[in-house]
ChimeraX commands (.cxc) that place a marker at each C-alpha (Angstrom):
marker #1 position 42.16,29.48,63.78 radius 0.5
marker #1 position 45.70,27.93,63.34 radius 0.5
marker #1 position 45.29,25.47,60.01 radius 0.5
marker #1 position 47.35,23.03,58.17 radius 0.5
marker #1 position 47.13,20.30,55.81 radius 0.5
marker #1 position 46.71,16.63,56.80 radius 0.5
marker #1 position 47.14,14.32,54.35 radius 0.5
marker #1 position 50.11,11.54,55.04 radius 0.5
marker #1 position 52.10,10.15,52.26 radius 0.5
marker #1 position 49.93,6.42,52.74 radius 0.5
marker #1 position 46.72,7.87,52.31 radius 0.5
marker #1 position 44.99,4.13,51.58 radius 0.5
marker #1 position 46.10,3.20,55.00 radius 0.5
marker #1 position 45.44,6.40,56.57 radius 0.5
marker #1 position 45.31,6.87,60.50 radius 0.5
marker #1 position 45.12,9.18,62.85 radius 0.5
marker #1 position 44.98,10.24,66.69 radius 0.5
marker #1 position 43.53,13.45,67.80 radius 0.5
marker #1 position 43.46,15.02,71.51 radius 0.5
marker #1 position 40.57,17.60,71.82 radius 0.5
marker #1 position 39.83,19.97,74.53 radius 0.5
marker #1 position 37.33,22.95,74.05 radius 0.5
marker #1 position 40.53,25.22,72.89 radius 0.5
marker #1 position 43.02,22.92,71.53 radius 0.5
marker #1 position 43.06,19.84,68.85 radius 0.5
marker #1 position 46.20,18.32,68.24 radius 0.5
marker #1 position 45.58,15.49,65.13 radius 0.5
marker #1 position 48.28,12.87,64.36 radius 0.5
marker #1 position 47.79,11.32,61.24 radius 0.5
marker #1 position 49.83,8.13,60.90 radius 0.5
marker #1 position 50.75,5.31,58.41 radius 0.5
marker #1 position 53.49,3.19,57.28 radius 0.5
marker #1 position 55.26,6.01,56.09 radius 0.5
marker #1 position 55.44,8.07,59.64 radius 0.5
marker #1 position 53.46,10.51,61.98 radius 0.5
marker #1 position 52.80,14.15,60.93 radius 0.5
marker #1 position 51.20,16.53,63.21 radius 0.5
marker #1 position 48.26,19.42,63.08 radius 0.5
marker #1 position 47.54,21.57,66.00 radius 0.5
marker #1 position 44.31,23.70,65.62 radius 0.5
marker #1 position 43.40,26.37,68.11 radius 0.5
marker #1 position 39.69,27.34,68.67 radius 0.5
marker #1 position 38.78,30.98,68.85 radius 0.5
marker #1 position 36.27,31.44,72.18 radius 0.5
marker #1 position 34.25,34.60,71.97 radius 0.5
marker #1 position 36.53,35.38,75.30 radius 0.5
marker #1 position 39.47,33.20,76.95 radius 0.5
marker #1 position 38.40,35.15,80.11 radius 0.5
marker #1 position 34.71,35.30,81.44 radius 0.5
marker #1 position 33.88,36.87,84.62 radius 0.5
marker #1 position 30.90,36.23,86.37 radius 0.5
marker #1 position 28.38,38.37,88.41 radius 0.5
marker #1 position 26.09,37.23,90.66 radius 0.5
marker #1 position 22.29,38.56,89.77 radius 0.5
marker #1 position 23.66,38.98,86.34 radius 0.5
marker #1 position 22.01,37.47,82.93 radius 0.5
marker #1 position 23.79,34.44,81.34 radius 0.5
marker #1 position 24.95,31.66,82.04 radius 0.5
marker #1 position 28.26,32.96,82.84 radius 0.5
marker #1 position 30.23,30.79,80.07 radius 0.5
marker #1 position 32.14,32.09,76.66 radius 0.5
marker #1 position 30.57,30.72,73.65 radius 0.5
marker #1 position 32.20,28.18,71.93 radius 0.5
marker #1 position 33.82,28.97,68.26 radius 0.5
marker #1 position 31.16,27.34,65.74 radius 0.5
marker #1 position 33.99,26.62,63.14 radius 0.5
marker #1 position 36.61,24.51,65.49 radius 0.5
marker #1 position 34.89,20.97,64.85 radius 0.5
marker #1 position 34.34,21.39,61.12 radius 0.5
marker #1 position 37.86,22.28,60.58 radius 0.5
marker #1 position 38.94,19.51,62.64 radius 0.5
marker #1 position 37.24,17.47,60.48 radius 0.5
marker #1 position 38.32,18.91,57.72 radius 0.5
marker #1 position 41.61,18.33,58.46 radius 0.5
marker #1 position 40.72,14.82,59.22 radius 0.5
marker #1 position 39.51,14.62,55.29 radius 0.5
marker #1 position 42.16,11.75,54.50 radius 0.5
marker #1 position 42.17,9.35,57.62 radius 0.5
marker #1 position 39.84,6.44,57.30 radius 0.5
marker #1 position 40.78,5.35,61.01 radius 0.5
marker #1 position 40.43,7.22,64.43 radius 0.5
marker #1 position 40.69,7.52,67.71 radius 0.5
marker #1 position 39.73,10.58,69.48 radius 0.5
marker #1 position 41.05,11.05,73.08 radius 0.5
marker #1 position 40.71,13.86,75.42 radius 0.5
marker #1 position 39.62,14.83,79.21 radius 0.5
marker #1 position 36.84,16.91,78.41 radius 0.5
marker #1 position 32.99,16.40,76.12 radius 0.5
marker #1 position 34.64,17.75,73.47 radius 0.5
marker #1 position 35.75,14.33,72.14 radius 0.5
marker #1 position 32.26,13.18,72.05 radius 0.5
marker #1 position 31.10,16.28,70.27 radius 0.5
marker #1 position 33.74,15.65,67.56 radius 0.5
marker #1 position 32.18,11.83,67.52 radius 0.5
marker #1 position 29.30,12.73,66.64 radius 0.5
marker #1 position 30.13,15.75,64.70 radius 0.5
marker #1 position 32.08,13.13,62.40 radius 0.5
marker #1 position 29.08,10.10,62.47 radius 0.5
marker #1 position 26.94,12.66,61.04 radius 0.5
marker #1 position 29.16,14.20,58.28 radius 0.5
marker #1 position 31.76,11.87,57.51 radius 0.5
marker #1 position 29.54,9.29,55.89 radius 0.5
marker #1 position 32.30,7.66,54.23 radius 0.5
marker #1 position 33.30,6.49,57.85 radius 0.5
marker #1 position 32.67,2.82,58.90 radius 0.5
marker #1 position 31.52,3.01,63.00 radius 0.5
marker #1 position 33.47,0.47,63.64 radius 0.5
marker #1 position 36.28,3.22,61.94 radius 0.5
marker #1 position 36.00,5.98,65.06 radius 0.5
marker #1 position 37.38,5.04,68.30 radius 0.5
marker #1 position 36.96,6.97,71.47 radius 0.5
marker #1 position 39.22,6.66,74.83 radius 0.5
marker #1 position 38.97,9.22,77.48 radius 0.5
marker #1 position 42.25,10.74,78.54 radius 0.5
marker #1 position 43.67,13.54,80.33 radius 0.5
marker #1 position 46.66,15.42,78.95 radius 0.5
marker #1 position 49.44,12.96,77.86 radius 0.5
marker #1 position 52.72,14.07,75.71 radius 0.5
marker #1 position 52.77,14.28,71.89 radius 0.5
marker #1 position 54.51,10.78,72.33 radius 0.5
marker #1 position 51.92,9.28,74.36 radius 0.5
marker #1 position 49.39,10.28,72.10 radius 0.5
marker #1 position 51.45,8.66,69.36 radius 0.5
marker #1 position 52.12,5.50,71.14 radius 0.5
marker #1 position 48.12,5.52,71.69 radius 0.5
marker #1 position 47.30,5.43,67.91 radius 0.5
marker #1 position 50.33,3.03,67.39 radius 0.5
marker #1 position 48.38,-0.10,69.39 radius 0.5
marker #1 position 45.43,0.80,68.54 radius 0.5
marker #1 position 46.19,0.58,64.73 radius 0.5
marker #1 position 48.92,-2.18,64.83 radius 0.5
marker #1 position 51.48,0.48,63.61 radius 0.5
marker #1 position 53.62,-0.80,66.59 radius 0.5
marker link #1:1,2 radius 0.2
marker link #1:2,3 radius 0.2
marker link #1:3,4 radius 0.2
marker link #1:4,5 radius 0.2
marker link #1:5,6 radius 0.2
marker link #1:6,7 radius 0.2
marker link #1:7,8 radius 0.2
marker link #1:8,9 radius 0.2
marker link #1:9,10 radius 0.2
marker link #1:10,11 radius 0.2
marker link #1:11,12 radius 0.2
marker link #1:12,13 radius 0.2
marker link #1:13,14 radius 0.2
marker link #1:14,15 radius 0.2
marker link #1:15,16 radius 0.2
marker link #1:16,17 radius 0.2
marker link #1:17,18 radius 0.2
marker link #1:18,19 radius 0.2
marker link #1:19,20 radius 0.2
marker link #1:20,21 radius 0.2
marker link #1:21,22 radius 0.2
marker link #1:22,23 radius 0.2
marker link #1:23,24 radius 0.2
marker link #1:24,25 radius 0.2
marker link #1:25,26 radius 0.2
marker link #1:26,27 radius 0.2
marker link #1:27,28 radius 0.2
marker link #1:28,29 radius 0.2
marker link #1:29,30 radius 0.2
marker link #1:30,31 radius 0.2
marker link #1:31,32 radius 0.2
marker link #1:32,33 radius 0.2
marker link #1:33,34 radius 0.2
marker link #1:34,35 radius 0.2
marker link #1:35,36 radius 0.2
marker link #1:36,37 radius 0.2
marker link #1:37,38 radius 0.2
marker link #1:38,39 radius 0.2
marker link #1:39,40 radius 0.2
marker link #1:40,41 radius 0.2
marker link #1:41,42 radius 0.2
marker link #1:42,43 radius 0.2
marker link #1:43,44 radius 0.2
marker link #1:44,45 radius 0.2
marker link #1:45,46 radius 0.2
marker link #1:46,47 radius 0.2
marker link #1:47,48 radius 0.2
marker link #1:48,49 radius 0.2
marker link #1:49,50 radius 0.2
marker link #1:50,51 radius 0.2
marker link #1:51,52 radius 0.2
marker link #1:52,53 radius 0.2
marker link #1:53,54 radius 0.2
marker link #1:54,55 radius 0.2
marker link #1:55,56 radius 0.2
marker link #1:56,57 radius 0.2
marker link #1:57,58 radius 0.2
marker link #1:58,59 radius 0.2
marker link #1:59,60 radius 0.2
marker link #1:60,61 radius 0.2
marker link #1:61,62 radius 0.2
marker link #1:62,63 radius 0.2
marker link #1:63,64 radius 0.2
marker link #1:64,65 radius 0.2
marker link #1:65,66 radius 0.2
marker link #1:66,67 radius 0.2
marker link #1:67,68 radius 0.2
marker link #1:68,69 radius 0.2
marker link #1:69,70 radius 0.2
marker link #1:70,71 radius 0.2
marker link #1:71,72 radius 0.2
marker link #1:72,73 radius 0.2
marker link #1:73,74 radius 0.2
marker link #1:74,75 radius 0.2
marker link #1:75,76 radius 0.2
marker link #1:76,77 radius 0.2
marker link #1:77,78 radius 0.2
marker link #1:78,79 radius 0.2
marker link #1:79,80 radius 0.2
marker link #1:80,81 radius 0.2
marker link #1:81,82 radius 0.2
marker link #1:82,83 radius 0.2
marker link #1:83,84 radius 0.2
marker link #1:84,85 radius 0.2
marker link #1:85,86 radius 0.2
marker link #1:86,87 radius 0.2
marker link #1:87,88 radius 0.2
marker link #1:88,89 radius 0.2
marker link #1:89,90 radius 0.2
marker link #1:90,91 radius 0.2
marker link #1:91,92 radius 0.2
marker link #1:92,93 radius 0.2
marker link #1:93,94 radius 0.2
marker link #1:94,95 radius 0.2
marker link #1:95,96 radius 0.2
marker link #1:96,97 radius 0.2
marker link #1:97,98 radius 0.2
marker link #1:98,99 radius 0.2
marker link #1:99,100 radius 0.2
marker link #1:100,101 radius 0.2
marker link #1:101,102 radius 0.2
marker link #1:102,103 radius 0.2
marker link #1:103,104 radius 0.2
marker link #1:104,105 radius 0.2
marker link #1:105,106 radius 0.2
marker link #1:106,107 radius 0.2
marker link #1:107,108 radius 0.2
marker link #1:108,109 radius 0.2
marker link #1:109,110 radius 0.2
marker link #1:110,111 radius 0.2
marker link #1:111,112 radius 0.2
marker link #1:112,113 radius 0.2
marker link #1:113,114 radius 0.2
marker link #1:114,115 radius 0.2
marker link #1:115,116 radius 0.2
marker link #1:116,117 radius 0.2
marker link #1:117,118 radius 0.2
marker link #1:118,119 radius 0.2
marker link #1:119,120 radius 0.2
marker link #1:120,121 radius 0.2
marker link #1:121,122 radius 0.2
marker link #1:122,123 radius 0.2
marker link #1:123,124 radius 0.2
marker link #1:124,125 radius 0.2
marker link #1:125,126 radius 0.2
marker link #1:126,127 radius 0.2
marker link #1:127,128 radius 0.2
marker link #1:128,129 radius 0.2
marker link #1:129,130 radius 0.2
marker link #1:130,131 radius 0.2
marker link #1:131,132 radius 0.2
marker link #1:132,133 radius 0.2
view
């Protein structure tokens, strides 16, 4: 797994914006003092998965057990955010954070469903939604 530090310059008014698919999360933090960027790659026990029919399984790679905790992790700083994504992965992360981020107000984790949008739309996203416009 790709990894890098997140932690903007403002860290008392610490924001951010992630896009999550089941491979991919790309985490903007943002503040008064600018936009960084994080992109963190999950490892799938196999990008490719062939299935049989009258085979055992259910025909789907399993997913990499580690992805949401380092998302989190590099989420460690931001006291506001708004996950978006197409998939269920956003939702996963949700609740991944409710139940280990404690120090997280509800009212503090946004969700919007999206599909794939530029780096710029994502940024543009947490802009309005944190009044960073």
């Amino acid at each position: 797994m790709t990894k890098a530090s997140a932690k903007p310059a403002d860290i008392e008014h610490a924001h951010a914006v992630v896009w999550i698919d089941h491979l991919t999360a790309k985490i903007f933090p943002m503040g008064l003092a600018g936009v960084g960027e994080v992109v963190l790659h999950a490892n799938p026990s196999s990008a490719h998965l062939h299935h049989k029919a009258n085979s055992i399984g259910s025909g789907r790679a399993e997913e990499d057990r580690s992805f949401l905790p380092t998302v989190a992790e590099s989420l460690l700083f931001c006291r506001d955010i708004l996950i978006v994504g197409p998939g269920i992965e956003k939702a996963a992360l949700l609740q991944y954070l409710q139940e280990n981020r404690t120090d997280l107000a509800a009212n503090r984790l946004h969700v919007e469903a999206s599909d794939h949008p530029t780096d710029r739309e994502i940024i543009a996203l947490g802009r309005r939604r944190f009044g960073l416009e």
